[in-house]
C-alpha positions in Angstrom: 8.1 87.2 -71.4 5.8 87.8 -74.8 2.9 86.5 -72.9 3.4 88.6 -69.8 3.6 91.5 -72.3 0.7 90.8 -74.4 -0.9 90.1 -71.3 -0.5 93.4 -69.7 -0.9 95.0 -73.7 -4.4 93.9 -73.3 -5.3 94.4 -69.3 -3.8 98.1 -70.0 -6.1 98.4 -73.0 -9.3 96.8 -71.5 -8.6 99.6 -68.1 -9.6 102.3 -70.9 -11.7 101.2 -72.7 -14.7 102.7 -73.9 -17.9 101.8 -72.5 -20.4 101.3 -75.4 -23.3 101.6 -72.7 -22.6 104.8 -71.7 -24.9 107.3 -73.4 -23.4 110.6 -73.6 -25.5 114.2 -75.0 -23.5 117.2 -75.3 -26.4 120.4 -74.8 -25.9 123.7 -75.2 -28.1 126.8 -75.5 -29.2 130.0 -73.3 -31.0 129.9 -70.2 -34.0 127.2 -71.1 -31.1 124.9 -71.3 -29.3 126.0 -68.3 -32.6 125.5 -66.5 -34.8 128.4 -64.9 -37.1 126.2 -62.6 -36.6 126.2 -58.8 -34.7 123.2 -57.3 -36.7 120.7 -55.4 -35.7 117.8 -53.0 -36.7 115.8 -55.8 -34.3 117.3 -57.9 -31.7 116.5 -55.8 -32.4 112.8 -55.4 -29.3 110.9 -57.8 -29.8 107.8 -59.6 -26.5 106.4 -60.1 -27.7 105.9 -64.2 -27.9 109.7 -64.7 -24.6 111.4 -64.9 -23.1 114.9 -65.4 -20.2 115.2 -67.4 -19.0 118.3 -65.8 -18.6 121.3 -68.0 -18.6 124.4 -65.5 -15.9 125.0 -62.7 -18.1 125.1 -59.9 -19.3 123.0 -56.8 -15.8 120.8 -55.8 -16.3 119.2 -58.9 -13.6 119.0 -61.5 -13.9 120.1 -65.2 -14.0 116.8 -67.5 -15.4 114.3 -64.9 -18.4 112.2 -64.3 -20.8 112.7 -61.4 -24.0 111.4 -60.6 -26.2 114.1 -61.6 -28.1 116.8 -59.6 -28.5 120.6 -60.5 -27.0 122.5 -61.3 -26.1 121.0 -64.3 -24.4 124.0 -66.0 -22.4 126.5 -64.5 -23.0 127.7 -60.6 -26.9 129.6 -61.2 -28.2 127.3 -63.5 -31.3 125.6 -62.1 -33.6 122.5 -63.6 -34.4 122.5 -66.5 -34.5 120.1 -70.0 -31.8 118.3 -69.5 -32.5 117.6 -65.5 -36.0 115.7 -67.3 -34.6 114.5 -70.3 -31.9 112.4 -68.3 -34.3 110.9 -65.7 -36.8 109.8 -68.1 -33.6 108.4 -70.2 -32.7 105.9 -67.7 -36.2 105.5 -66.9 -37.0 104.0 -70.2 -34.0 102.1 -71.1 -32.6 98.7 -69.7 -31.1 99.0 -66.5 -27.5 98.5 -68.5 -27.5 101.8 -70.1 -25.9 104.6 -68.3 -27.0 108.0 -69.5 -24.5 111.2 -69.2 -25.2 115.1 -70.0 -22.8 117.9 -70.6 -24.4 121.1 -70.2 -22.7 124.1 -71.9 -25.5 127.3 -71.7 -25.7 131.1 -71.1 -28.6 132.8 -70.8 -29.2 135.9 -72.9 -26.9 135.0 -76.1 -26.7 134.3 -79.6 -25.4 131.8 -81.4 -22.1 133.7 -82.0 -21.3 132.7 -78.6 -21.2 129.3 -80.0 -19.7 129.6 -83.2 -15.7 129.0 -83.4 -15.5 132.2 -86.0 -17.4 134.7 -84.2 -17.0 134.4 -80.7 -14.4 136.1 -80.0 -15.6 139.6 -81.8 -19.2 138.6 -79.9 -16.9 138.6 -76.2 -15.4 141.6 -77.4 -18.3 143.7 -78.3 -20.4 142.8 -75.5 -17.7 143.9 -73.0 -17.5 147.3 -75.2 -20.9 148.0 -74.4 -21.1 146.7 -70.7 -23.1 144.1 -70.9 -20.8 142.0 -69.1 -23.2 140.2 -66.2 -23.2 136.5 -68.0 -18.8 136.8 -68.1 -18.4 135.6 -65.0 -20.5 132.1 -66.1 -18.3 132.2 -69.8 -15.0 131.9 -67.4 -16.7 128.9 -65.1 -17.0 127.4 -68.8 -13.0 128.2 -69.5 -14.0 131.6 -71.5 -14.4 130.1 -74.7 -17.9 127.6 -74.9 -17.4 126.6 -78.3 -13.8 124.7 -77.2 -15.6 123.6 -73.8 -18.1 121.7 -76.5 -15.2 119.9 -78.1 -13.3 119.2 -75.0 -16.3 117.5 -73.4 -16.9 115.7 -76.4 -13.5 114.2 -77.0 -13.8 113.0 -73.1 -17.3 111.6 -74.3 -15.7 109.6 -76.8 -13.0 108.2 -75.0 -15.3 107.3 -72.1 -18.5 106.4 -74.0 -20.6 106.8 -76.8 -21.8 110.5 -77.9 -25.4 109.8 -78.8 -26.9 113.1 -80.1 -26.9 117.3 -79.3 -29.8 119.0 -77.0 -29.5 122.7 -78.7 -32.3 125.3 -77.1 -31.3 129.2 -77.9 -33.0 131.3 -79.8 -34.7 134.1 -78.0 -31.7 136.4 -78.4 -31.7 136.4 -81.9 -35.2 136.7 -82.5 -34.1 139.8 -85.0 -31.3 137.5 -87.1 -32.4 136.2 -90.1 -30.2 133.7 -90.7 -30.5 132.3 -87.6 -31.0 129.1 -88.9 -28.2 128.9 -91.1 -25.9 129.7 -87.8 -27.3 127.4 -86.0 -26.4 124.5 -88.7 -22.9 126.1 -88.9 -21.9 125.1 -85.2 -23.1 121.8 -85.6 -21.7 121.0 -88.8 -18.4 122.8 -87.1 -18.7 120.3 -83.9 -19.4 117.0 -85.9 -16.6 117.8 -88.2 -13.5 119.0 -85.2 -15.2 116.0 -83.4 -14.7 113.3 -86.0 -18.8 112.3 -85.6 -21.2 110.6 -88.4 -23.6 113.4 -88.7 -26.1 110.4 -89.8 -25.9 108.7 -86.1 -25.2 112.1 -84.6 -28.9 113.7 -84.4 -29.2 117.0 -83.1 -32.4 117.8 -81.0 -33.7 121.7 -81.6 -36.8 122.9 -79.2 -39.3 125.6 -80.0 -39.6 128.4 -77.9 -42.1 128.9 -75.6 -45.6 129.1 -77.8 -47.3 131.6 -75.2 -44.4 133.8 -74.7 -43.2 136.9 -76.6 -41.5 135.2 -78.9 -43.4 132.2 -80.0 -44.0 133.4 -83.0 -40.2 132.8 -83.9 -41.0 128.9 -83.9 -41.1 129.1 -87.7 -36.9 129.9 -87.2 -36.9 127.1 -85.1 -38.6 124.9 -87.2 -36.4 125.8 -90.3 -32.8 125.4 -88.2 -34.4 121.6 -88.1 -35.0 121.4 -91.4 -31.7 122.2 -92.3 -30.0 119.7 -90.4 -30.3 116.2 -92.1 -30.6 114.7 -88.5 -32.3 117.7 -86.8 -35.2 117.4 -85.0 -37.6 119.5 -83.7 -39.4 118.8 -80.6 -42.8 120.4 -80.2 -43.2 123.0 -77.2 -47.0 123.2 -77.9 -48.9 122.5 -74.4 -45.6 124.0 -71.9 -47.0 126.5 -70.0 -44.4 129.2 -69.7 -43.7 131.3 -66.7 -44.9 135.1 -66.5 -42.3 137.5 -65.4 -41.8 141.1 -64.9 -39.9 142.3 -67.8 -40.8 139.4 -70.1 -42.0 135.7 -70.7 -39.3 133.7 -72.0 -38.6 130.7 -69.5 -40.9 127.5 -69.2 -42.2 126.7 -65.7 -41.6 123.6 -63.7 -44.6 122.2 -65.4 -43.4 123.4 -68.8 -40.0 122.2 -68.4 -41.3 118.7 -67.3 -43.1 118.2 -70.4 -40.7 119.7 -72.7 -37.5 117.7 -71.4 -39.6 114.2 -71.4 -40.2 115.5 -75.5 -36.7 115.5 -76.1 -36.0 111.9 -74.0 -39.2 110.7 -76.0 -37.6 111.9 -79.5 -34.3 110.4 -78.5 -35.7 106.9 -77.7 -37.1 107.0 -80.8 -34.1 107.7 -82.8 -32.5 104.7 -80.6 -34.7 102.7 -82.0 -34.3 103.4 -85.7 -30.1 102.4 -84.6 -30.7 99.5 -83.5 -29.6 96.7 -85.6 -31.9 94.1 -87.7 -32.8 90.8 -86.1 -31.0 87.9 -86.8 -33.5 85.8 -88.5 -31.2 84.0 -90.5 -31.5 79.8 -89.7 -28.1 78.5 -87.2 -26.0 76.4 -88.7 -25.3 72.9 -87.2 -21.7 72.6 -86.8 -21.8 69.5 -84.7 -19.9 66.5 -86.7 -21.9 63.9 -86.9 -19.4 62.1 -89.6 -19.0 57.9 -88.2 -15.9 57.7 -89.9 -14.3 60.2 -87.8 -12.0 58.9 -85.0 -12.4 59.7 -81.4 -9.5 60.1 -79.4 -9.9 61.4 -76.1 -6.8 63.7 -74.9 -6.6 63.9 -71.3 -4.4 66.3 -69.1 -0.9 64.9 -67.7 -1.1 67.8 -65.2 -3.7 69.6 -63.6 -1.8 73.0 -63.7 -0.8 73.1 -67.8 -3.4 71.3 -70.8 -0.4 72.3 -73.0 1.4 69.0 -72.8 -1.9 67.2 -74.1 -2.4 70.0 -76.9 1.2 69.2 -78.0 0.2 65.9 -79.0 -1.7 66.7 -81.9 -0.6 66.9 -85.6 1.3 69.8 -86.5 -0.6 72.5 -89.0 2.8 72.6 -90.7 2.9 69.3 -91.7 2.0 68.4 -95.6 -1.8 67.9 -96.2 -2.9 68.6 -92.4 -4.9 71.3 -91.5 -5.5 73.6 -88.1 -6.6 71.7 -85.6 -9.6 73.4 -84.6 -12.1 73.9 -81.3 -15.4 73.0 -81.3 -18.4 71.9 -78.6 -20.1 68.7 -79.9 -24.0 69.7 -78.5 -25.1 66.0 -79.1 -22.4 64.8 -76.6 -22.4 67.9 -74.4 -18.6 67.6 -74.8 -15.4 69.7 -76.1 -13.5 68.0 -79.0 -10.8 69.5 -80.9 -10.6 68.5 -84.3 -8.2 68.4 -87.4 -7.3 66.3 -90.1 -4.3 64.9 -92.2 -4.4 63.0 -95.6 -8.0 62.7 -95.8 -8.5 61.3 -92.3 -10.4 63.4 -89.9 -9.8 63.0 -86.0 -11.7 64.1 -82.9 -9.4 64.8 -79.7 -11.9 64.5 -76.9 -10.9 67.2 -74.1 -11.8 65.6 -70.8 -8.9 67.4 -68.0 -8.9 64.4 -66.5 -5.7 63.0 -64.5 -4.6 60.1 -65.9 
């Protein structure tokens, strides 16, 4: 009955386990990270190594599970953008074993307060006393509160995987906050703390805004948010073309957003790299026994269905001045011995499961 039980123990554990080769990021941000380009067939086409965690209540698809990706990645209007790129060049460029996974938690329009477990609230709050109330609607698809949707995404990513690192891209809304930066660093120090993550295996990737829009000039912001972070990195916008639109020019075009996401999966890989461990270079050791005065005794089965009555013939670890019998392969002999020894004398069982 203890087998059976130890038995199941382990069969139960093994069903939920977590699967070291799936690669989770967590993103959030305003619209660059929702996405802004237009969906294409392409777009559309899934690769069954490039997954959405989904964040949003939208599209049949239920909060906390895992779907082959496709836009929108976000909530319901969200488009392609980084994390549509980063993903497929993810998979692209690691071994086919590797699974890659994105949550996406992004408004466009907002500030970092949105984000921040302190001030979110009051930031809800004054927003709706003032009007400006069109992006709601996208908050409740994201449960109303996208700091908790960050956490709740990332305790499903570490039960189901690994969390490998942050995509962060916001900005433009607080191009008039000076301590942007310092916000910024806030909500991730907040997430890798309530999440229980090493901050030194936990990178957070931080994009510039776009260079040739209005507010390229903020970049410096961007760049010092990085700097903050011990594992921030910033990832270069330089060369994305962004998109000219009536009121403003904000949002990266499909070219832009191309380049930019394949930055971030280019950083990322990177960063893999400096995790991986060391080579083994130390020399094997040669554990065959190659001692004459051993005996060989070969122990062969008395039933096909049960080795155990063979095992029980061996010395007992209990007795005085024997030790554990122990299992070894003998690569000489391309044969399985088990070994042990009593008084000083050292015996080989040959295991053969052989009738006799």
């Amino acid at each position: 009955m203890r087998k059976i039980i130890v038995f199941l123990a382990v069969c139960f554990a093994t069903s939920f386990a977590q699967d070291p080769n799936l690669h989770i990021y967590l993103a959030y941000g305003q619209s660059n990270m929702s996405g802004q380009a237009t969906v294409t067939d392409k777009d559309r086409v899934q690769d069954p190594r490039f997954l959405v965690l989904r964040a949003a209540n939208h599209s049949n698809q239920k909060v906390g599970e895992f779907y082959p990706a496709a836009p929108p990645m976000g909530h319901s209007q969200s488009k392609v953008g980084i994390v549509d790129i980063f993903g497929r060049t993810m998979v692209e460029k690691l071994p086919d074993s590797i699974k890659i996974a994105v949550a996406n938690i992004a408004i466009g329009g907002q500030s970092i307060d949105l984000f921040d477990k302190d001030r979110n609230k009051t930031y809800v709050q004054n927003a709706k006393n003032k009007g400006d109330t069109w992006w709601i609607q996208y908050l409740d698809e994201y449960g109303g509160d996208l700091y908790k949707r960050i956490v709740e995404m990332g305790k499903i990513a570490k039960q189901k995987g690994v969390i490998k690192g942050f995509l962060f891209h916001q900005g433009e809304a607080d191009y008039q906050m000076n301590d942007w930066p310092k916000r910024v660093k806030k909500v991730y120090d907040d997430l890798i703390a309530e999440l229980e993550l090493d901050p030194e295996q936990t990178p957070i990737l931080i994009g510039e805004l776009a260079p040739t829009g209005d507010l390229g000039w903020r970049n410096d912001a961007v760049k010092e948010a990085a700097d903050l972070i011990p594992n921030g990195h910033l990832i270069s916008a330089q060369g994305c073309p962004a998109l000219k639109e009536a009121s403003y020019t904000l949002h990266f075009t499909r070219e832009g957003y191309e380049t930019f996401g394949r930055r971030y999966a280019e950083t990322m890989l990177e960063i893999l790299k400096t995790q991986e461990p060391p080579p083994d270079t130390t020399t094997p050791v040669d554990t065959t026994v190659t001692d004459t005065s051993v005996t060989d005794t070969t122990v062969q089965d008395t039933s096909a269905r049960d080795t155990s009555l063979a095992i029980g013939k061996l010395p007992s670890a209990g007795v005085a001045g024997s030790s554990a019998p122990k299992l070894y392969f003998d690569a000489k002999e391309q044969a399985l011995f088990i070994r042990t020894e009593k008084n000083g004398i050292v015996r080989r069982y040959r295991v053969t499961g052989k009738r006799q």
